[in-house]
TIPAPA-902664 format. One record per residue (C-alpha): x, y, z; residue in three letters. Coordinates in steps of 0.25 Angstrom, whole numbers, padded with zeros to 4 digits, always signed. Each point is the difference from the previous one (the first is absolute). Example, Ala and Ser with C-alpha at 12.3 -4.5 7.8 and 13.67 -1.06 7.14 Angstrom:
TIPAPA-902664
+0049-0018+0031ALA/+0006+0014-0002SER/
END
This chain:
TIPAPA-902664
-0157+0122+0166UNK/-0003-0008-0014UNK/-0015+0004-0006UNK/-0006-0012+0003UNK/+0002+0002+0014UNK/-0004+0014+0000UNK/-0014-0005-0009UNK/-0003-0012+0012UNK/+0002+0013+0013UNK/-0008+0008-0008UNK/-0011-0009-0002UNK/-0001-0004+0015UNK/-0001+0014+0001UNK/-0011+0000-0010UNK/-0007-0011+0009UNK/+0000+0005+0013UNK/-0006+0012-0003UNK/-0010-0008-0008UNK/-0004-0007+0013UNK/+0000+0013+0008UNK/-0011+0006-0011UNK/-0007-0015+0001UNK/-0005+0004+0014UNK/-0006+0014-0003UNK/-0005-0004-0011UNK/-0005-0014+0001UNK/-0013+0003-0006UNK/+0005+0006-0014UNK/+0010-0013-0002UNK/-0011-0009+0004UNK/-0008+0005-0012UNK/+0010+0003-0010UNK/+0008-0011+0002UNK/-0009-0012+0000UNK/+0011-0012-0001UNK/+0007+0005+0013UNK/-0013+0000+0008UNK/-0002-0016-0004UNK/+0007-0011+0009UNK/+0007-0005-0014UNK/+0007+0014-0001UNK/+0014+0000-0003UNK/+0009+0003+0011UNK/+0007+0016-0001UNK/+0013+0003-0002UNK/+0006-0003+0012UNK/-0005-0013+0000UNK/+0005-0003-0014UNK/+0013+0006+0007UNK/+0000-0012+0010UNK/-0003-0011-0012UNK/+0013+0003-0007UNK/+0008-0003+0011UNK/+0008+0010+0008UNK/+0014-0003-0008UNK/-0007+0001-0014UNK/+0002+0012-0008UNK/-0008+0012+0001UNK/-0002-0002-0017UNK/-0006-0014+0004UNK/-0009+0005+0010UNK/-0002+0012-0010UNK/-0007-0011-0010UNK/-0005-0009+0011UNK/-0011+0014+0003UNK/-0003+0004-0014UNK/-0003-0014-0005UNK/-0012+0000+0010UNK/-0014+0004-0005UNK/+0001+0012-0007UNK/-0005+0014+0006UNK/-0007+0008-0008UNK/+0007+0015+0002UNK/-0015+0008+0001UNK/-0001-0007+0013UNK/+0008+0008+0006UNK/-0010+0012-0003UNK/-0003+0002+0014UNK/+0012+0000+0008UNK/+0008+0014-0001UNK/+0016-0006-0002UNK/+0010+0005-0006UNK/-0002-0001-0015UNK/+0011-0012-0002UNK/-0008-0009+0009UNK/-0010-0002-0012UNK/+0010-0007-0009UNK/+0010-0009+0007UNK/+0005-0002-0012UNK/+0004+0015+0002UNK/+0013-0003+0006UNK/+0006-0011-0010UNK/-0004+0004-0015UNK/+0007-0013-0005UNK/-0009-0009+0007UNK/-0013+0007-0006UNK/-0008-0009-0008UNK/-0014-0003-0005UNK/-0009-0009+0009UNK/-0013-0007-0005UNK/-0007-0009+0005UNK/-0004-0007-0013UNK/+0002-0011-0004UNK/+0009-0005-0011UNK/-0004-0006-0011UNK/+0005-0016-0003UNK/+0000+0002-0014UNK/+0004+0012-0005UNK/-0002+0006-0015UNK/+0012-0003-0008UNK/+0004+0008-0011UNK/+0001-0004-0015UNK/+0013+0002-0007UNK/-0005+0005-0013UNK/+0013-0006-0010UNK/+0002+0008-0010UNK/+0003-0011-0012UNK/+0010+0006-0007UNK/-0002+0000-0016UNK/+0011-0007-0009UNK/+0010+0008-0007UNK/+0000-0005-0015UNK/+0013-0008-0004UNK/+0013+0006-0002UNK/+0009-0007-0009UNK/+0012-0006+0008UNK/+0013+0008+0001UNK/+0011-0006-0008UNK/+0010-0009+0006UNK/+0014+0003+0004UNK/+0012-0002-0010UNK/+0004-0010+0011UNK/-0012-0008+0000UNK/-0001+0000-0014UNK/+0013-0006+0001UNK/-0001-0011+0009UNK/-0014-0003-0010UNK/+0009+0000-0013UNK/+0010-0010+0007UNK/-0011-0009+0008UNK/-0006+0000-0015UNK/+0013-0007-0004UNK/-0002-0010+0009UNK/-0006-0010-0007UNK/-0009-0010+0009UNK/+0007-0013+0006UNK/+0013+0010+0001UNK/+0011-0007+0009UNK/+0013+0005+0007UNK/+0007+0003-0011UNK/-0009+0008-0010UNK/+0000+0009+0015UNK/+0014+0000+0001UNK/-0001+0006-0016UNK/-0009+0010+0004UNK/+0007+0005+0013UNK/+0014+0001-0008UNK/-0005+0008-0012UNK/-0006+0011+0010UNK/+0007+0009+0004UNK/-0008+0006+0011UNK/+0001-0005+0015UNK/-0013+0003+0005UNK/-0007-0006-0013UNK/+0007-0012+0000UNK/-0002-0002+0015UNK/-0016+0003-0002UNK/+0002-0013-0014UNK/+0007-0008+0011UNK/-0011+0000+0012UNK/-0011+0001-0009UNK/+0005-0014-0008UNK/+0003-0007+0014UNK/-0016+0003+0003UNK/-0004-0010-0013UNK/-0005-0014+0004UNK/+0010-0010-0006UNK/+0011+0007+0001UNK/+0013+0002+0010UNK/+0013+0008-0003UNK/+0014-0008-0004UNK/+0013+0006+0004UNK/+0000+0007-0013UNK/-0009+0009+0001UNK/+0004+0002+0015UNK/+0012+0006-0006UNK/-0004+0008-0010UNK/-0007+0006+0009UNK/+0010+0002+0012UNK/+0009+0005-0012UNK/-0010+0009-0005UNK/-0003+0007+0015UNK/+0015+0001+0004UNK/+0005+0007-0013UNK/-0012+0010+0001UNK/+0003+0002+0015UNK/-0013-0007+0005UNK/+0009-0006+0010UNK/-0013-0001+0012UNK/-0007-0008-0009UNK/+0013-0008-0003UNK/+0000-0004+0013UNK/-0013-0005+0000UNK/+0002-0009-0012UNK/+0014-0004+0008UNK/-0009-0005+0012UNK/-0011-0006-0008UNK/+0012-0007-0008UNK/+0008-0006+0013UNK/-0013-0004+0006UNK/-0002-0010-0012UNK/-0010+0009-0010UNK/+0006-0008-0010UNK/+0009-0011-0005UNK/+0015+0007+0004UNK/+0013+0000-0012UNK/+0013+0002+0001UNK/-0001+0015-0009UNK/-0013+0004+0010UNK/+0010-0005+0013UNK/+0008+0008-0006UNK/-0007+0013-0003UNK/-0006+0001+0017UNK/+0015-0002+0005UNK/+0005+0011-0011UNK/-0012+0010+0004UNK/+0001-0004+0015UNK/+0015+0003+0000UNK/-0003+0013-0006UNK/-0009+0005+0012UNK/+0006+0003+0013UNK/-0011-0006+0009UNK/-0002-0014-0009UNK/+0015-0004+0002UNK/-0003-0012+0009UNK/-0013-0004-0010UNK/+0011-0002-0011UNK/+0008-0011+0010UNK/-0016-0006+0003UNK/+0000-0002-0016UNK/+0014-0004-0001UNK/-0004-0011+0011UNK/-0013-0005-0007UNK/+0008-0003-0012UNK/+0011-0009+0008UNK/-0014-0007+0005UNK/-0006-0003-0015UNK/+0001-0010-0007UNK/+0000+0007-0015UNK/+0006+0012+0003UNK/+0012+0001+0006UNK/+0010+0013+0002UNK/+0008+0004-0013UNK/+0012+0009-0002UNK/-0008+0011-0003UNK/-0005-0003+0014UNK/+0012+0001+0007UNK/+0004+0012-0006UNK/-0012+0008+0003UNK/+0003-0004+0015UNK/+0014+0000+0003UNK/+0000+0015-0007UNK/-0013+0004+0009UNK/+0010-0004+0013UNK/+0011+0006-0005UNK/-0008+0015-0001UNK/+0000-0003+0015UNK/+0014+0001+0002UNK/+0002+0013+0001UNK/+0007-0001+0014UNK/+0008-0010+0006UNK/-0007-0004+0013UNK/-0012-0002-0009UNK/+0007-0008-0011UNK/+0002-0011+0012UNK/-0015-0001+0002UNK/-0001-0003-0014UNK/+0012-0009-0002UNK/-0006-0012+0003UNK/-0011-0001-0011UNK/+0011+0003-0010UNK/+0006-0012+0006UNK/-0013-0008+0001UNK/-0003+0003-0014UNK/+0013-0004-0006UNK/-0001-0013+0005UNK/-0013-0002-0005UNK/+0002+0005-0013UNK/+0011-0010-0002UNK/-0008-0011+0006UNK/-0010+0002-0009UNK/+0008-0001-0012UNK/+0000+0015-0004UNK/+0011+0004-0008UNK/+0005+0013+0005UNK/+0005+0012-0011UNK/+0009+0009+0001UNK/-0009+0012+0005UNK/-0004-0009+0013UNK/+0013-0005+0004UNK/+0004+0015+0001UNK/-0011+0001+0009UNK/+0003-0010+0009UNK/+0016+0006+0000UNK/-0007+0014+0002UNK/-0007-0006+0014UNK/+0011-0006+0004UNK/+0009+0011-0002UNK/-0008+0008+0006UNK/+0000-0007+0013UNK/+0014-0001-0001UNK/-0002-0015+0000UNK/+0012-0001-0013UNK/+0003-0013+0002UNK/-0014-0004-0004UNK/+0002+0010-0011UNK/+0015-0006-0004UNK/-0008-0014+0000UNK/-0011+0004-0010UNK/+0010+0009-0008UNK/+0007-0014-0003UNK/-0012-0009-0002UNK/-0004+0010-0011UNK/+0007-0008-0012UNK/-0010-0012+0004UNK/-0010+0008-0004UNK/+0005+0002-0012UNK/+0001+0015+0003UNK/+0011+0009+0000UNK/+0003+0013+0011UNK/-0001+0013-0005UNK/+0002+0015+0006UNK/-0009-0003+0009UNK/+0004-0012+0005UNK/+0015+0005+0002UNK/-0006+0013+0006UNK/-0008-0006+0011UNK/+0012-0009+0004UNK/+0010+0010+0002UNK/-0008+0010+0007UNK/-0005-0010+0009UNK/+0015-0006+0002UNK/+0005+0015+0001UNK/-0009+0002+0011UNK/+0002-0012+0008UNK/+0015+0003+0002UNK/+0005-0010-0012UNK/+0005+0012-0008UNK/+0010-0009-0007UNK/-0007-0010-0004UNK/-0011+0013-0006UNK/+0012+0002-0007UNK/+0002-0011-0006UNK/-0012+0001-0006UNK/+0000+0012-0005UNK/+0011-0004-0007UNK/-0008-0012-0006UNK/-0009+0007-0006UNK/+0009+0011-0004UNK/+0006-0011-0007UNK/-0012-0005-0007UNK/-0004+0015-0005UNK/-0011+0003+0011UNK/-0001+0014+0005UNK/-0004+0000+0014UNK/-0011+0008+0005UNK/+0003+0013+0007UNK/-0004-0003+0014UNK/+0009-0012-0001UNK/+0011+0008-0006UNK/-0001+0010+0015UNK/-0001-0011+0008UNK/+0013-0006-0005UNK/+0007+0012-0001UNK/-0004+0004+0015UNK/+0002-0015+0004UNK/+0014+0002-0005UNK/+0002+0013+0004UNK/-0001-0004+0015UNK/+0008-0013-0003UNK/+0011+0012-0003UNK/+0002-0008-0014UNK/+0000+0013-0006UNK/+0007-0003-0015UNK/-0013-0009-0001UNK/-0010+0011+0004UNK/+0006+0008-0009UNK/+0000-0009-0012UNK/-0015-0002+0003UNK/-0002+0013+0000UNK/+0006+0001-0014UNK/-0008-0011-0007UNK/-0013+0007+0006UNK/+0005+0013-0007UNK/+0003-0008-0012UNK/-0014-0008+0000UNK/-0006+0014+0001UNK/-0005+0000+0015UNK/+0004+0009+0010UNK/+0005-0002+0014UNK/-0011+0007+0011UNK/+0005+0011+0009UNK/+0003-0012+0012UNK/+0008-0009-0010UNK/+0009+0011-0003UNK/+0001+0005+0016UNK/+0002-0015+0005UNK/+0013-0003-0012UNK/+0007+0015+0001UNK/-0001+0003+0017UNK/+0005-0015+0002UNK/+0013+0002-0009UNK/+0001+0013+0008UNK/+0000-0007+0014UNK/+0010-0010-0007UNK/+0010+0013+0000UNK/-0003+0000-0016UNK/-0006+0017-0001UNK/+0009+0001-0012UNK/-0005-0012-0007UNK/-0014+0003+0005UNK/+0001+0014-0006UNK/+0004-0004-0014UNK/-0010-0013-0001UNK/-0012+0011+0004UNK/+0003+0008-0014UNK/+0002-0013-0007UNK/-0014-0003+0003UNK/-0004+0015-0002UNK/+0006-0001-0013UNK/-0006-0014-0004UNK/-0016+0002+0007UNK/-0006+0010-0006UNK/-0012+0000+0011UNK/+0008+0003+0011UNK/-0003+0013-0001UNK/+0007+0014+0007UNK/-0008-0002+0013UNK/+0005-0016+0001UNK/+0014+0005-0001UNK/+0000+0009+0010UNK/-0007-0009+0010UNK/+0011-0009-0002UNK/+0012+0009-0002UNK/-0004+0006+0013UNK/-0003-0013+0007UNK/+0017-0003-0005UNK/+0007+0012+0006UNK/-0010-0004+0012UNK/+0007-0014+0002UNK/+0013+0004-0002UNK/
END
């Protein structure tokens, strides 16, 4: 049983015994109780019981009783109950509360708010500015009025600071009459990249490809050199790279070109992915020459790198011979590219041929294209020519890996040749100062294991 229950029982209770003292004494009610005697007297509490309804709530018939006319508690002076009858309240202490019959009054008193003005403090000097501020004064000092693009473009070049020159930039883009050129939209993306200020470098970058300014072939330039320096703004360089096949005035370069094709080829790190990205090699090639574009030395060994790479030699073999259209000649490079990607096509001959040609002309391999040869030989059991590979590597001071030796010295021994492995593995001891103890007791073991 909850309280509220308990509160309603106990105040029937209350009632009944209230009517069973009404009929002994009638007379001392009538008297001291004037209101119930009247025919507009309220009704008692089971009465007020009824009125709520018999599902309502005891607490709601609780309020329905009390909110009658109030009873003074000294009427109860001549009826002997028990003492809690003289309070009802008695029974619920959080539902005591003052009752007055007063009225309110409409317009009550309002209080003043005595303010309390507050005197003023005398002047104080002001602090002195920053080195910064007093900076960026000096420098706005130097501007003389009517300033234009390339007074701005001055200023931003003779600071050094980022953060100043960025605060000289906006502060001259806010003057009436004037608008930033490509110059100074330079500058400054110069200014923030070399100082690392590279969040609000992309921010000028946006502002540039949105059409903040007149575009040239430099500022092009510049947003397609810093978005291929930043991983996630690699597909905003080819956006630019687009918008200048689109103008008019400003057309891709051979700078251009080269920022892009070496940006794809940092891609090609493995051969599944070097597929995906095959195809804008090719795409851009035919456009550079389309265009007009003069290829140099340095791109065309891109171009042979990708292709090679892809193991697409051919295509590689076809650029290597238009090379002297060009006016360029192949170098290391060039040579090494094809003969690795020769070698691991399966054409180790014609790799060979090639190694030759350039041996010819006084070009020294690079050491992965070295190993691949002298494995891609090793394998075709052309074992005199791995071995003379493996001697102009030591010549050229360049040294054979661990693998490269394995692959030439465990293929003679399968060919019934031990003896002749044996005394080619101190040959190479004796010639490769790098091959260390531990390197020749990998491979001496890894002999007497094959025989």
């Amino acid at each position: 049983m909850d309280l509220f229950t308990f509160l309603a029982l106990k105040l029937v209770s209350v009632s009944v015994m209230l009517n069973k003292q009404q009929r002994a004494a009638r007379w001392s009610l009538s008297s001291s109780f004037p209101l119930l005697s009247s025919p507009h007297a309220r009704p008692c509490l089971p009465v007020a019981l009824s009125d709520a309804g018999a599902g309502a709530p005891p607490i709601i018939s609780l309020f329905i009783l009390f909110s009658r006319t109030p009873i003074a508690a000294s009427s109860f002076s001549k009826i002997s109950p028990s003492p809690h009858l003289l309070d009802p309240f008695s029974f619920f202490p959080c539902l005591r509360r003052p009752i007055t019959t007063a009225p309110a009054n409409p317009n009550p008193p309002r209080r003043r708010l005595h303010l309390r003005r507050r005197t003023p403090q005398p002047s104080q000097d002001p602090s002195p500015g920053t080195p910064l501020e007093k900076q960026f004064e000096s420098w706005i000092d130097k501007l003389r009025p009517g300033f234009g693009p390339p007074e701005v473009a001055d200023a931003l070049r003779a600071q050094s600071d980022p953060d100043l020159a960025l605060d000289v930039f906006r502060w001259a883009a806010q003057q009436r009459g004037y608008r930033h050129d490509s110059a100074a939209y330079l500058a400054m993306i110069k200014i923030l990249i070399s100082g690392r200020r590279y969040r609000h470098a992309e921010t000028l970058v946006e502002e540039v490809v949105a059409g903040a300014c007149e575009m040239s072939v430099p500022l092009y330039n510049s947003v397609i050199r810093f978005c291929c320096g930043r991983k996630f703004l690699f597909n905003r360089a080819f956006d630019v790279y687009r918008k200048m096949l689109r103008s008019e005035d400003c057309k891709p370069t051979l700078e251009t070109y080269t920022l892009l094709f070496n940006s794809l080829l940092r891609r090609f790190n493995k051969l599944h992915v070097c597929y995906v990205y095959l195809h804008a090699v090719r795409s851009m090639a035919k456009q550079m020459k389309s265009s007009g574009v003069i290829p140099d030395t340095f791109v065309l060994n891109m171009i042979i790198k990708a292709y090679s790479k892809c193991l697409e030699v051919d295509e590689a073999i076809q650029v290597f011979r238009e090379m002297g259209l060009y006016g360029c000649e192949p170098n290391a490079y060039t040579y090494s590219y094809i003969v690795k990607g020769l070698c691991e096509k399966g054409r180790v001959g014609q790799g060979l041929g090639l190694y030759k040609e350039m041996r010819s002309k006084e070009l020294v391999p690079k050491s992965s294209a070295y190993m691949i040869l002298i494995c891609s030989l090793s394998l075709e059991r052309r074992f005199e020519d791995a071995r003379e590979a493996v001697f102009d590597m030591l010549r050229e001071a360049m040294a054979p890996d661990l693998l490269t030796y394995k692959t030439l010295l465990e293929g003679l021994c399968r060919e019934g040749k031990g003896s002749e492995a044996f005394d080619l593995l101190e040959e190479f001891r004796k010639r490769d100062t790098m091959m260390g103890q531990k390197n020749y007791r990998i491979l001496l073991n890894g002999i007497n294991f094959v025989n």
